[in-house]
C-alpha positions in Angstrom: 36.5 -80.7 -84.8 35.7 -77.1 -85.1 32.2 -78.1 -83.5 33.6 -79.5 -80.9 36.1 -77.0 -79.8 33.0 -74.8 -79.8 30.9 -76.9 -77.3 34.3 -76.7 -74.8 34.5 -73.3 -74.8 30.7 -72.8 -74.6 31.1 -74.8 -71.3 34.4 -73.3 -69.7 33.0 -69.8 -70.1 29.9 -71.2 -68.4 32.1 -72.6 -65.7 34.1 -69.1 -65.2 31.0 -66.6 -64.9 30.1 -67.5 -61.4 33.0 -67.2 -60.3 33.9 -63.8 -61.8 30.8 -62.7 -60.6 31.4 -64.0 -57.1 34.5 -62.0 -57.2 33.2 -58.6 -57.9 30.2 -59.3 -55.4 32.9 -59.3 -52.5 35.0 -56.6 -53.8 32.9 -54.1 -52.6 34.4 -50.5 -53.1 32.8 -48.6 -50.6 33.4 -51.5 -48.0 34.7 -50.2 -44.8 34.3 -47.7 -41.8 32.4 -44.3 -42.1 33.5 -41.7 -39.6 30.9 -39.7 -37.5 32.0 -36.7 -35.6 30.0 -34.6 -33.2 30.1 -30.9 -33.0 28.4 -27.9 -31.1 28.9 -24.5 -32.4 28.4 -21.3 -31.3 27.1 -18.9 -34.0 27.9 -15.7 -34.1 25.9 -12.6 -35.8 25.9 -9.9 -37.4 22.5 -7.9 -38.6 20.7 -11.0 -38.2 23.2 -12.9 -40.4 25.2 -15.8 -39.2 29.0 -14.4 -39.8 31.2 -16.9 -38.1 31.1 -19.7 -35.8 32.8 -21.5 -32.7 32.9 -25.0 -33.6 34.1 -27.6 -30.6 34.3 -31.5 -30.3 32.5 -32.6 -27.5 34.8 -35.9 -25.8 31.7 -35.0 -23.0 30.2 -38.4 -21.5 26.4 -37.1 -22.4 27.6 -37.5 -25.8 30.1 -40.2 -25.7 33.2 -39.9 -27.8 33.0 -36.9 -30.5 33.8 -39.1 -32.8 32.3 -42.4 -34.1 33.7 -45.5 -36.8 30.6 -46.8 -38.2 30.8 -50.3 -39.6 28.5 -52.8 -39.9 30.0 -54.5 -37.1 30.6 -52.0 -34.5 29.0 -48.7 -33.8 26.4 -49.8 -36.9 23.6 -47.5 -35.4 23.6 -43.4 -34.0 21.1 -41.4 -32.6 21.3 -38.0 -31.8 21.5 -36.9 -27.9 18.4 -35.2 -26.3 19.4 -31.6 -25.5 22.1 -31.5 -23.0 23.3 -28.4 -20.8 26.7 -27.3 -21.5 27.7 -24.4 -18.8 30.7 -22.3 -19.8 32.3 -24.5 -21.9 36.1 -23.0 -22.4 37.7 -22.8 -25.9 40.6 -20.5 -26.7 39.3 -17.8 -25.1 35.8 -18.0 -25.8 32.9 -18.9 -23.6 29.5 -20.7 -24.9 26.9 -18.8 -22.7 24.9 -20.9 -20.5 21.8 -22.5 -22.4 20.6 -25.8 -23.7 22.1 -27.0 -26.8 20.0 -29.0 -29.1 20.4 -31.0 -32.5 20.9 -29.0 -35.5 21.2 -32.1 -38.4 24.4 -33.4 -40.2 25.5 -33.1 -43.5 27.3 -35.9 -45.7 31.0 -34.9 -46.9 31.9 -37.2 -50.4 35.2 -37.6 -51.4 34.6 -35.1 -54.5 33.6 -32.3 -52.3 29.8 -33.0 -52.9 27.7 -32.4 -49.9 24.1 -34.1 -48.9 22.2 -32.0 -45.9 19.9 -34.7 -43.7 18.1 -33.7 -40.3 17.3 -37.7 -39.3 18.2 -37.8 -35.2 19.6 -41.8 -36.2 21.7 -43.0 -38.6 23.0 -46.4 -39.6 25.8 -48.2 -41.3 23.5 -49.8 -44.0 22.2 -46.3 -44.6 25.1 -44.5 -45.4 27.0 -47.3 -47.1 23.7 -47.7 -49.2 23.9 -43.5 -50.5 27.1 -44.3 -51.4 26.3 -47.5 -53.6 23.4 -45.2 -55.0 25.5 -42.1 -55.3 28.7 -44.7 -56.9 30.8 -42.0 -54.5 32.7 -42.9 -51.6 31.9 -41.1 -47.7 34.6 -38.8 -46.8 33.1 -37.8 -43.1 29.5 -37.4 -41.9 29.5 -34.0 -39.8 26.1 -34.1 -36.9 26.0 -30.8 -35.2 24.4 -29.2 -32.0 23.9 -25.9 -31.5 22.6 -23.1 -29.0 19.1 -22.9 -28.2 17.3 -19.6 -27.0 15.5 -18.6 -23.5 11.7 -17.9 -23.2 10.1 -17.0 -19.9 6.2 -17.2 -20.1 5.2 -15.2 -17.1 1.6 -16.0 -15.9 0.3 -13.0 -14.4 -3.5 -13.3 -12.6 -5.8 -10.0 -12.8 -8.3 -9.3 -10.5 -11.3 -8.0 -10.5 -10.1 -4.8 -8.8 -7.4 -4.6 -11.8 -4.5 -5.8 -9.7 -2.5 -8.1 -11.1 0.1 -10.8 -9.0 2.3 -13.7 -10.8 1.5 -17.0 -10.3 4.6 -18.3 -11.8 6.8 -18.7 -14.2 7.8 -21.2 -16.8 11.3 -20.9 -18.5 12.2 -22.9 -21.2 14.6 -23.6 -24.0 14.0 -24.3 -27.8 15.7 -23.5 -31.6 15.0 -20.5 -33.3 15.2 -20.2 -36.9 18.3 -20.1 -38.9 20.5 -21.0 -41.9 23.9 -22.2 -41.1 26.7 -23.4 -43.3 24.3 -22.1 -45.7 22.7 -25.0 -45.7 21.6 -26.5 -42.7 18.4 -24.7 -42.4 17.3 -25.2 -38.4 13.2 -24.8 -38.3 12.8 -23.1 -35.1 10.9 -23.9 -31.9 7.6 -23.3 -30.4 6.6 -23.3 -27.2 2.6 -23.6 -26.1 1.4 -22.2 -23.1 0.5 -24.2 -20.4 -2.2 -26.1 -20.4 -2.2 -27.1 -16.9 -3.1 -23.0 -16.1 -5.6 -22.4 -19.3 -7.8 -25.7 -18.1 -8.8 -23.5 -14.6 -8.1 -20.3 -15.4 -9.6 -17.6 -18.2 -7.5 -15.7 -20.8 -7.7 -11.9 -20.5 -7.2 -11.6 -24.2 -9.1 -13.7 -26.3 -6.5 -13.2 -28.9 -3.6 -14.2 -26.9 -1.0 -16.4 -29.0 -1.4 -20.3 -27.8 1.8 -20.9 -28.5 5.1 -18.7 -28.6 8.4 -18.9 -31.4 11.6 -18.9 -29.9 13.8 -16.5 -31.3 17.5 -15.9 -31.6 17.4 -13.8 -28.9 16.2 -14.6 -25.0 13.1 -13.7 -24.9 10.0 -13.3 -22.2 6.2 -12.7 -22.6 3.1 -12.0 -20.2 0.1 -14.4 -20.3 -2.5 -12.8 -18.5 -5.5 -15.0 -16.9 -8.4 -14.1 -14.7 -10.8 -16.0 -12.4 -14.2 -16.8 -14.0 -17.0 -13.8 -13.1 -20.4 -14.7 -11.6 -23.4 -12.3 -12.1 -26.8 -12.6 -10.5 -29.8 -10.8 -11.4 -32.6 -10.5 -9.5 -36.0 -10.4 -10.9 -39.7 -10.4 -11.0 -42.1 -12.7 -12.6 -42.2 -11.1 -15.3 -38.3 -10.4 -15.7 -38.4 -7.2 -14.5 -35.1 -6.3 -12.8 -35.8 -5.7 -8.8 -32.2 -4.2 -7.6 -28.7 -4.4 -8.8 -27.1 -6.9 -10.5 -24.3 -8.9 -7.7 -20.9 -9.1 -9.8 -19.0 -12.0 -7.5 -15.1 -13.6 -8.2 -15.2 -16.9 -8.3 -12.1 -18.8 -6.1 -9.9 -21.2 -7.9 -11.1 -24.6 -7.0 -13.8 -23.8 -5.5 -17.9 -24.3 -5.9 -19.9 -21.1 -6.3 -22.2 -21.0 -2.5 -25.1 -18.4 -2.2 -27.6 -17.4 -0.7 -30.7 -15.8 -2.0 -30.9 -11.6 -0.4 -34.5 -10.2 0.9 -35.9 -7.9 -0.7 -38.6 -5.7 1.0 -42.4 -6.6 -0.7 -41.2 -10.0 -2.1 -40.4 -13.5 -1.4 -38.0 -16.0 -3.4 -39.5 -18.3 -5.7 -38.4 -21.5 -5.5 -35.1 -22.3 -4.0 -33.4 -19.7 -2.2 -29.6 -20.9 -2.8 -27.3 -20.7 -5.8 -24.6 -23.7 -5.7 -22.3 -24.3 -8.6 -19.0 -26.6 -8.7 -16.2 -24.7 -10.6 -15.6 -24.3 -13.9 -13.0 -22.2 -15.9 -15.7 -19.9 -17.4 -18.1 -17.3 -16.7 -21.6 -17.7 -15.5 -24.8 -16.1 -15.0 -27.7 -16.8 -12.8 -31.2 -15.6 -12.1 -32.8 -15.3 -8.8 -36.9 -14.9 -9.2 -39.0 -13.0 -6.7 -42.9 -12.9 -6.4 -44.9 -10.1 -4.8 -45.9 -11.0 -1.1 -49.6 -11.0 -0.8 -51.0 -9.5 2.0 -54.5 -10.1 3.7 -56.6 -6.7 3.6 -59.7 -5.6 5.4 -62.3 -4.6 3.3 -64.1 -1.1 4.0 -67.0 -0.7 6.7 -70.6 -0.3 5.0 -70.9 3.5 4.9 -73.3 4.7 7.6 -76.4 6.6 5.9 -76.1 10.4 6.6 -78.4 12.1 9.1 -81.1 14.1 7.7 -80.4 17.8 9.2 -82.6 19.4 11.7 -84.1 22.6 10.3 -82.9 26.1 11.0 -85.0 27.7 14.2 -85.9 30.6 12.4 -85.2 33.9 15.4 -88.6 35.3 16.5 -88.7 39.0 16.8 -88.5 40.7 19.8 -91.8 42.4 21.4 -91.7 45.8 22.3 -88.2 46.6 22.8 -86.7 48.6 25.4 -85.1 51.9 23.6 -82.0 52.6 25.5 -81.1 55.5 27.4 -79.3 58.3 26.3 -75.6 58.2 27.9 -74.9 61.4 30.0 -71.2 62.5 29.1 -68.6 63.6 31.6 -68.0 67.2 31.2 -71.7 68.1 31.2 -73.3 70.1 34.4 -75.4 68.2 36.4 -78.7 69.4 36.0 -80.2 71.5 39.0 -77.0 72.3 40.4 -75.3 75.2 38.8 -71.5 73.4 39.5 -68.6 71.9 37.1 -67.0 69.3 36.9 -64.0 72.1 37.7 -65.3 73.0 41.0 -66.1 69.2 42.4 -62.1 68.7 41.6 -61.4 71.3 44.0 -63.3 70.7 46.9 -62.0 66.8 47.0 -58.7 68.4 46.9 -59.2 70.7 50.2 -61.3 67.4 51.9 -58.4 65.0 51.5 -55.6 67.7 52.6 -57.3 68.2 55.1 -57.7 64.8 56.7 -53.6 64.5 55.8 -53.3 67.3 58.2 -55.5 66.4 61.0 -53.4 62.7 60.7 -50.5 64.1 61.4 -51.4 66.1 64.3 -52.4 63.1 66.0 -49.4 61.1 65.7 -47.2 64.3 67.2 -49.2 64.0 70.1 -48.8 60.2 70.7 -45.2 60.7 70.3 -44.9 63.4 73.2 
């Protein structure tokens, strides 16, 4: 009797565990919706510390209604928005500046006052009902939360060769900077790289300028200076030997490097006489090789074979030379005579008035 008693019970229990165990499969304790909301906030600062913050539900149709039911039914799946620009938002009293806002991350509220910090842009039913099956803790609210982003101008600024310098433009973006908010929620701030559209034709200035730039709480704006690539030529000998100064030439954006070979006075260009070269972002060098013009020469007359000289006449000596005769001098008396030199002066004198006179007498008569 006792034995078979046994075998009935043995089989009833075996009848009930399915059941039971059907039972607690459906009474799920966690079953049911999971609220979402949707949040920006504007922090505000003190010493670089996050003191307070604006915090507004956004009923905004870029981010569809602030707040969500998740269940696995409706609303089962939510992804973050890309950032949207919110332009002087109103909210007692306060206005959010004018800026991007992008996604910060979320945190998980439990019903005991626990929180969980995630940074995933999407988020499902089956996710969060699964944490809490996992945690054996029930969702109180899941918070997602946008926030300001900062300003950065990259200003690209082209020096010439002359040392001017002109913009070509500028780029102005936004991005997150870093920061710690709620304590928790620790945002990884931004970078932004410079563009690549500029570095690909142009030349950095700086070697060491930063290829990409942090955003940072506040606006900021930086200078990226670029150049045009530089083209040198040299000039040269055979044997590398520099023949004038080297040509220092700014290359145009864009376009290929024409040029033509220079004279240079005693030489001829070797080879071709023109430089072409399609652009490139970077510096170049090139070499222009000369040769020594050769020149046909006349070679030197044979030299004519010098004439013997004819022999000195030697002078004969003279034959019996004539001794010359002695000069007589002026103031001596002629010989014979007896008169000076004194006395001839005179009588000239008395001849010559004489004839004066006997002139004049003449011409009175003709007259009368």
């Amino acid at each position: 009797m006792k034995k078979k008693f046994s075998l009935y019970l043995l089989a009833l229990i075996l009848m009930v565990t399915p059941v039971a165990l059907n039972v607690a499969a459906d009474n799920d304790p966690f079953e049911g919706q999971i609220v979402l909301n949707q949040s920006v906030v504007k922090l505000e600062y003190e010493d670089g510390e996050v003191i307070g913050k604006l915090e507004v539900n956004l009923p905004l149709d870029e981010f569809g209604p602030w707040q969500r039911l998740m269940s696995e039914t409706e609303n089962s799946t939510w992804t973050a928005h890309d950032d949207n620009l919110l332009t002087d938002l109103m909210n007692g009293g306060n206005v959010f500046r004018e800026t991007p806002y992008t996604y910060y991350g979320y945190y998980i509220l439990y019903k005991d006052g626990t929180k969980e910090i995630g940074y995933e842009r999407t988020l499902t039913y089956e996710m969060l009902h699964q944490k809490e099956i996992d945690n054996n803790k029930r969702i109180d609210v899941v918070e997602a939360y946008f926030g300001e982003t900062s300003q950065m101008i990259l200003n690209y600024q082209l020096k010439d060769i002359d040392g001017s310098t002109s913009l070509i433009r500028s780029d102005v973006t936004y991005g997150k900077y870093d920061l710690k908010y709620l304590d928790e929620i620790n945002v990884k701030g931004e970078t932004q790289p410079i563009a690549q559209d500029l570095i690909s034709k142009y030349i950095l200035v700086d070697s060491s300028t930063p290829m990409s730039y942090a955003y940072t709480k506040e606006n900021s704006a930086f200078d990226v200076n670029l150049r045009l690539p530089i083209y040198t030529i040299q000039f040269q000998d055979e044997e590398g030997n520099s023949l004038r100064a080297n040509e220092t030439i700014q290359a145009t954006l864009d376009k290929a490097f024409e040029y033509v070979a220079p004279g240079i006075e005693g030489y001829e260009i070797k080879g071709m006489n023109k430089i072409s070269s399609p652009y490139t972002n970077e510096d170049k060098e090139f070499t222009l090789v000369y040769s020594k013009k050769v020149t046909d020469s006349v070679g030197p007359e044979d030299p004519v074979d010098p004439v013997d000289p004819v022999k000195p006449v030697e002078p004969s000596k003279p034959t019996n030379p004539v001794k010359p005769t002695k000069k007589v001098k002026s103031n001596e008396t002629l010989p014979g005579t007896g008169i000076g030199n004194s006395d001839n002066l005179a009588a000239a004198t008395f001849i010559i008035t004489g004839i004066t006179f006997l002139g004049v007498s003449v011409l009175k008569k003709k007259e009368l």
